[in-house]
N, C-alpha and C positions, 0 to 999 in steps of 0.2 A: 525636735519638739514633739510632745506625744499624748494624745485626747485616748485612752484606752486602745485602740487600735491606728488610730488616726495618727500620718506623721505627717506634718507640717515643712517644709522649705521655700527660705527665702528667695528671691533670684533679682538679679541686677544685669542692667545692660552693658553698666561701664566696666567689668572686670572679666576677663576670658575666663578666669578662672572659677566664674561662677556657672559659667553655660559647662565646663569644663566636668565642675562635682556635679554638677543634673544631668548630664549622660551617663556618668559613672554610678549616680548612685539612684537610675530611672526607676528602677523594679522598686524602691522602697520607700518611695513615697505616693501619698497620697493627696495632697493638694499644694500645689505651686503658688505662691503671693510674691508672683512679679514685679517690680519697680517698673510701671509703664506710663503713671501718670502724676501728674504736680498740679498746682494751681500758682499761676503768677500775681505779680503784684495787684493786677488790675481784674482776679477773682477769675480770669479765665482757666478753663479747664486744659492744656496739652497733653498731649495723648503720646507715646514714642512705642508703639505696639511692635513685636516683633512676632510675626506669622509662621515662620517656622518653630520657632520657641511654642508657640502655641499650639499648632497641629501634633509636633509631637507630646507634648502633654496629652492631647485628646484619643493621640495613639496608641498611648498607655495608660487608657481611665484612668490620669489626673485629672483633678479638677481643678480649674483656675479661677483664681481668687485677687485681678489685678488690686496693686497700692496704689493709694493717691497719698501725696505728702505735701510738706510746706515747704522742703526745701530749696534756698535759695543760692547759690554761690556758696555750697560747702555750710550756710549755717541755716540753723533750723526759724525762720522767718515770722518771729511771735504778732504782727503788725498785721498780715495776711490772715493768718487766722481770727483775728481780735475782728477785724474788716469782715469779712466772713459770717461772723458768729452775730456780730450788732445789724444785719445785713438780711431780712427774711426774705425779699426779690433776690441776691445773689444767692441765698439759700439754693430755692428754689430753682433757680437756672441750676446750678452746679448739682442739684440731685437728679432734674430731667438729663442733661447733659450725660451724668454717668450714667443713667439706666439706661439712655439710647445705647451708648458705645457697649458696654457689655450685653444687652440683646443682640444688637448686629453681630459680633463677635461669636456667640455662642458660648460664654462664659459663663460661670455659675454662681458670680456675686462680687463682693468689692472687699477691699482690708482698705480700713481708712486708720493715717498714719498720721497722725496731724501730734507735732510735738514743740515742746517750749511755747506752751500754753501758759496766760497770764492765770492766776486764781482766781479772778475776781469773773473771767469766764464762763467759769464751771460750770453753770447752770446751764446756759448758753450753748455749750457741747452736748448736754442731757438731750434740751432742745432740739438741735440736729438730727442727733442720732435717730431721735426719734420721729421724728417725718421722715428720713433717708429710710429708717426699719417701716414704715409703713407703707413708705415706695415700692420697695426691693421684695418685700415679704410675697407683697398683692400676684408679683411674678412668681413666687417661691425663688428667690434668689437669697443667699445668703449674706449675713451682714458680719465682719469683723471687723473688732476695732484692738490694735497697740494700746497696751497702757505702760507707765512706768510704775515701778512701786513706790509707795510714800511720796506722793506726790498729792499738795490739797489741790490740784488746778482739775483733779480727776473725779467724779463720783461714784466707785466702783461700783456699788450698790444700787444706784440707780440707769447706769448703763448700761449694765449687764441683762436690761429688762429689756432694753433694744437691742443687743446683739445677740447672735447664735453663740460665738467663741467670743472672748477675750484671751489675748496675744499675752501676758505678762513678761514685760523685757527686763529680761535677768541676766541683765549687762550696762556698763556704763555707769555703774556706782561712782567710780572714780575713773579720770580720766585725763585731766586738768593736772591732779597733783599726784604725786604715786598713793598708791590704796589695791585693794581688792577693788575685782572687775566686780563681784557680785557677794557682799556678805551675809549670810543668811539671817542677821540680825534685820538687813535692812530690808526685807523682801516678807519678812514671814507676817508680817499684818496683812498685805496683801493677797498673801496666798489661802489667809484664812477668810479672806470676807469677799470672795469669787469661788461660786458654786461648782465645785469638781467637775459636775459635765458640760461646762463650756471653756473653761481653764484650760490652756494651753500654754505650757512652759516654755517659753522662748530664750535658748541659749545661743549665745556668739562664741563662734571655733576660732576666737584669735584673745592676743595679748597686746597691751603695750609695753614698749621701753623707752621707760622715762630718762632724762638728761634730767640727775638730780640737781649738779648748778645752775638748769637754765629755769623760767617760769612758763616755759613752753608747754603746751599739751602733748601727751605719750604720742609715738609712733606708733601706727599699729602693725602688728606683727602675726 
């Protein structure tokens, strides 16, 4: 993913193969957005920080930019967020909560990942954003936030006022039925109504293979 000089990687704890491409490919990146935190059912913040993984990003002026997501057992948890969003005390704990951990930590802002959001939210996440942008800012820390393209649960245009980047995840068009990962039919609204210096193209380095007699979702490859 690439902001004019800025290149962007993902990193996750559950795959060797991710710790794996971030040694091999340390020299060319620029800011790491870790998979190190969730929020569970009950709006708590967990935290699964890995200190090596981290010292060495700071070893190679990366900047780290922990996720926080909604995922739950594999699916993306829309209940947690809805809870969340109608919730302005659990707001508020969960934005202290993250600026505590990433000041201690020594990190340089947050990517908030929050997805299979209801529409009727939308406002709701604006909301968010923007007290979590006016927490984060006051430190000079940064704010990113994931979006999907063509999506109404999203306000691009009004987000984008509380974040530094927007993520655009230009993958997972299809994935359920066979299709294109990413058609540029379905993405190029998006790509025109996010202001070029905070737009960051977000590509995924994998496939799936679909079992066209089952009604199962692709493997990913």
């Amino acid at each position: 993913v690439n902001n004019n000089q800025d290149f962007y990687a993902f990193y996750v704890n559950w795959d060797v193969n991710s710790e794996r491409s971030l040694r091999r490919n340390i020299d060319e990146i620029d800011v790491l957005i870790p998979q190190w935190f969730d929020l569970n059912s009950k709006l708590e913040l967990k935290s699964d920080i890995q200190k090596e993984i981290a010292d060495l990003a700071k070893k190679h002026d990366i900047k780290v930019l922990p996720l926080i997501n909604n995922e739950v057992n594999g699916k993306w948890d829309q209940e947690i967020i809805h809870n969340l969003l109608n919730s302005p005390a659990a707001q508020d704990k969960l934005i202290k909560n993250l600026h505590q951990q990433i000041k201690q930590n020594g990190f340089d802002g947050i990517n908030i990942d929050f997805e299979n959001l209801h529409k009727n939210d939308r406002d709701k996440l604006t909301t968010f954003m923007k007290k979590l942008y006016s927490t984060f800012h006051a430190d000079g820390l940064m704010v990113t936030i994931d979006v999907p393209p063509e999506n109404p649960a999203f306000d691009y245009i009004n987000l984008e006022k509380y974040c530094d980047r927007m993520m655009l995840m230009l993958y997972d068009e299809n994935y359920i039925n066979p299709g294109p990962i990413a058609s540029s039919s379905w993405f190029e609204d998006a790509l025109s109504s996010i202001p070029k210096d905070k737009l960051i193209a977000s590509l995924g380095n994998y496939g799936y293979d679909w079992d066209w007699e089952s009604q199962q979702g692709g493997k990913a490859v």
